[in-house]
N, C-alpha and C positions, 0 to 999 in steps of 0.2 A: 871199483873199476880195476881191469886185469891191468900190467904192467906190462908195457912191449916194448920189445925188447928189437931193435935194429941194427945192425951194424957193429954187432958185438959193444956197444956203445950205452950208455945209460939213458934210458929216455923219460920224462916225465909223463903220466897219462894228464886227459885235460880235464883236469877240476873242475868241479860244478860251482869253484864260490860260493856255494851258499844258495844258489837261485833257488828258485820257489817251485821253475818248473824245469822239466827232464832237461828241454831246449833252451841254450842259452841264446839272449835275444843281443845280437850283434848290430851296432849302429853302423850303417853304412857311408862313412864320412861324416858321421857324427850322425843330429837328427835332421839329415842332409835335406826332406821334403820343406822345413820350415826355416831351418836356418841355412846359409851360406856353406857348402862342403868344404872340409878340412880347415873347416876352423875354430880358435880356442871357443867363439860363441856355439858353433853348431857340436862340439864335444860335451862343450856344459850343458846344453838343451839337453843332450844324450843320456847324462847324468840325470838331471833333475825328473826326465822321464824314467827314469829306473831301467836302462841300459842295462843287460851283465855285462858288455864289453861295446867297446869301439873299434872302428875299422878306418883304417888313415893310410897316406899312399903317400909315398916319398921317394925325393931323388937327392942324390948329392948336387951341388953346387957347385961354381967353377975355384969357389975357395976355399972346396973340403969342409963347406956345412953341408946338414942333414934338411931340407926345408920338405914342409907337407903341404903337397900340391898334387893334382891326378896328372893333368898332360904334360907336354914337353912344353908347351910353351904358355904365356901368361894369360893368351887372346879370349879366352873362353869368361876367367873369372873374372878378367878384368878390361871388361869392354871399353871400347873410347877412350885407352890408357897407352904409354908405348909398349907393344906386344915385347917380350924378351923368352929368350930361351931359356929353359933354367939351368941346363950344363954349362952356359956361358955367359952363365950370370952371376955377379955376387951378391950373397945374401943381405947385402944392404942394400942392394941395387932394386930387389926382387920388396923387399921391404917398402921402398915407397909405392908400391902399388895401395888401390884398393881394392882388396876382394868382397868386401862385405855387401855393398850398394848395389852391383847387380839382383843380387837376388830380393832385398828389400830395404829404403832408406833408414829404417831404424838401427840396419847394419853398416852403415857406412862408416868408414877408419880402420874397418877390421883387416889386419896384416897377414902376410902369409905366417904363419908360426913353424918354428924351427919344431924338431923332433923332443928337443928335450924340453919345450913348452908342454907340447901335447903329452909326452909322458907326465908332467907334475900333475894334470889334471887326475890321472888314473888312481879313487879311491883305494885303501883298503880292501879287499875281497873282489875286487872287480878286476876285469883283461883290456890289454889291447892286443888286434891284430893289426902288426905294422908289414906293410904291401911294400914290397921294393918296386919303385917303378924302371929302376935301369938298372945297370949291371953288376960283377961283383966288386965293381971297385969300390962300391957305397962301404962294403963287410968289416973292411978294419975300422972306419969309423962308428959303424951302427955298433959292434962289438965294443967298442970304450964308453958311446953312450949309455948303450944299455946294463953296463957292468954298474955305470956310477951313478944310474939310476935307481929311487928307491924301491922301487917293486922288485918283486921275487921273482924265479923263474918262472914259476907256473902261472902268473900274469900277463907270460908276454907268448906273444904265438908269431913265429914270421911266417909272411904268405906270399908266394911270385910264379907267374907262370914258367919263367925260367928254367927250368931244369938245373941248367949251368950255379943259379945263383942259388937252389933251394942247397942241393946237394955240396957246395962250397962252405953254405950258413950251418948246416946240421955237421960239418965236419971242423968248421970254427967255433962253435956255439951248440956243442950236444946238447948243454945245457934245456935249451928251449926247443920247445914243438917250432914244428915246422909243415905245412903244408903246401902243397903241389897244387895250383890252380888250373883250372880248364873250362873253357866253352865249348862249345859243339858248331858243325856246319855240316850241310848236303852239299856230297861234294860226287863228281861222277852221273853216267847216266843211269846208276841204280838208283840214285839219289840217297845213298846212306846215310846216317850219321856217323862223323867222326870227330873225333877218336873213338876209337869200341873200348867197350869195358875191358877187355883187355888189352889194348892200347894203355888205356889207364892204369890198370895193374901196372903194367912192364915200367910204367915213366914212374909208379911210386915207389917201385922197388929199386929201380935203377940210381933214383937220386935219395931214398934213405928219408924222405919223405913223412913225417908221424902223422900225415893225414891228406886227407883230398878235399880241396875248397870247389865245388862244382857251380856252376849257372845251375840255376832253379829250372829247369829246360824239361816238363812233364813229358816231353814227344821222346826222350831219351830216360831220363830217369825213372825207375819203378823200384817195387822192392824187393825185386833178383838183383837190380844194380846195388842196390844198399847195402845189401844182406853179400853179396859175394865181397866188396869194399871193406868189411867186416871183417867177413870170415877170414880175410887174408891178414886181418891187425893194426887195420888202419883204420882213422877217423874218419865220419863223414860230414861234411860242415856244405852247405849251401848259401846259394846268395843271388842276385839280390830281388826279396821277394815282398811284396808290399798289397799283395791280395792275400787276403784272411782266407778264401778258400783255400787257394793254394798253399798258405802260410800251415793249416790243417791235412792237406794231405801228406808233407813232409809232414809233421809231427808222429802220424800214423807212420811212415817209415821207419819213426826211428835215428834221424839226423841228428847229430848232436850241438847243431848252435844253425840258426835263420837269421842270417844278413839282411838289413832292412832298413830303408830312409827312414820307415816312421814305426820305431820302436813301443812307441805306446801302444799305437793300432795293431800292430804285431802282437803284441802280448796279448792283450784283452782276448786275439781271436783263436790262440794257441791255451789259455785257460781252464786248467781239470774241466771248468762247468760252461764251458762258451759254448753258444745255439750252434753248433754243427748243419742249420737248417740253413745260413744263409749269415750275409756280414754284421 
């Protein structure tokens, strides 16, 4: 794979580890449909199903930890519990929650896990992509965990819809890919989609970007949008996609890694010899 080249800056292209197939199969909050999301259980499920990578979403703390959690506040994972915010929480605070037991009793006791938890899990030959879910003041700390963490750079990929925060991360941390996130909406009485694919360009170029994380969103994506995301030298990564059809017409695009709660299922229907006829 070619080397690109951004911002007169060094950039790593993204490694295949080793996978088996073209598309690497990204766990979306681990193997978020059966176990509990962003947690060390639902990361290891991820693993034991043969993951190439995890996908984990994090916010700083009110006491300058990194903890893996998706919302701003606790209410979601942790029903019937006292809700807290997590910028105005401390990590010990956020710690006696349970996250596990909503999603099923055999997970009950399972903690929010800090950042450099979810790193030790990360094999040998395999990635994470760590999602900043707030702003860049997370950056001087994610930059000292992930220094004194044992994976390499080409392990680790940061991903934020941010602009502000992608473009802050690629100019602290050339080291590591970095992609630009985006969904779509109709918006207007033409009822468009936006952002347009060149909207898209402009925010990859703008913030220095090594790649575009996109919603799985068929009514917008084709393979002019692929193929021009491409041609300009940037990666194209999707998410989150957990239909085998669909998981097969990205693949025919040409995307370079399918975000997805249930990585097994994923795999099996992206497979050189998988029925193409149906799930």
């Amino acid at each position: 794979m070619r080397t690109i080249l951004l911002a007169a800056l060094p950039v790593l292209t993204f490694a295949n580890c080793g996978a088996a197939q073209a598309q690497l199969i990204v766990a979306h909050r681990g193997a978020s449909h059966d176990a509990p999301e962003n947690t060390l259980a639902a990361f290891r499920l991820a693993w034991d199903r043969q993951a190439d990578a995890i996908e984990g979403d994090f916010y700083l703390t009110e006491d300058g930890q990194i903890a893996c959690i998706h919302d701003k506040t606790t209410k979601r994972v942790a029903p019937q519990q006292p809700e807290m915010t997590v910028a105005k929480s401390t990590l010990q605070q956020l710690r006696t929650l349970d996250v596990g037991r909503w999603k099923h009793p055999r997970y009950a006791a399972e903690r929010i896990p800090t950042l450099e938890e979810v790193l030790a899990t990360v094999p040998a030959g395999k990635q994470i992509f760590v999602e900043i879910k707030c702003g860049p003041e997370i950056l001087p700390e994610l930059e000292r965990q992930l220094a004194s963490s044992k994976l390499k750079p080409e392990q680790i990929v940061i991903i934020c819809f941010d602009e502000a925060v992608v473009k802050q991360a690629r100019a602290m941390m050339p080291q590591y890919n970095a992609n630009w996130l985006t969904s779509y909406k109709q918006a207007g009485p033409s009822r468009n989609w936006t952002p347009t694919r060149a909207d898209v360009l402009a925010s990859l170029k703008r913030t220095g970007a090594t790649g575009l994380g996109t919603h799985g969103n068929l009514d917008v994506i084709d393979q002019p949008f692929v193929d021009a995301i491409r041609a300009a030298g940037f990666e194209f990564h999707v998410w989150t996609i957990n239909d085998p059809v669909t998981a097969r017409t990205f693949k025919s695009y040409g995307v370079q890694s399918v975000t997805t709660d249930r990585p097994a299922l994923i795999r099996t229907a992206i497979a050189p010899h998988a029925d193409a006829s149906g799930q």
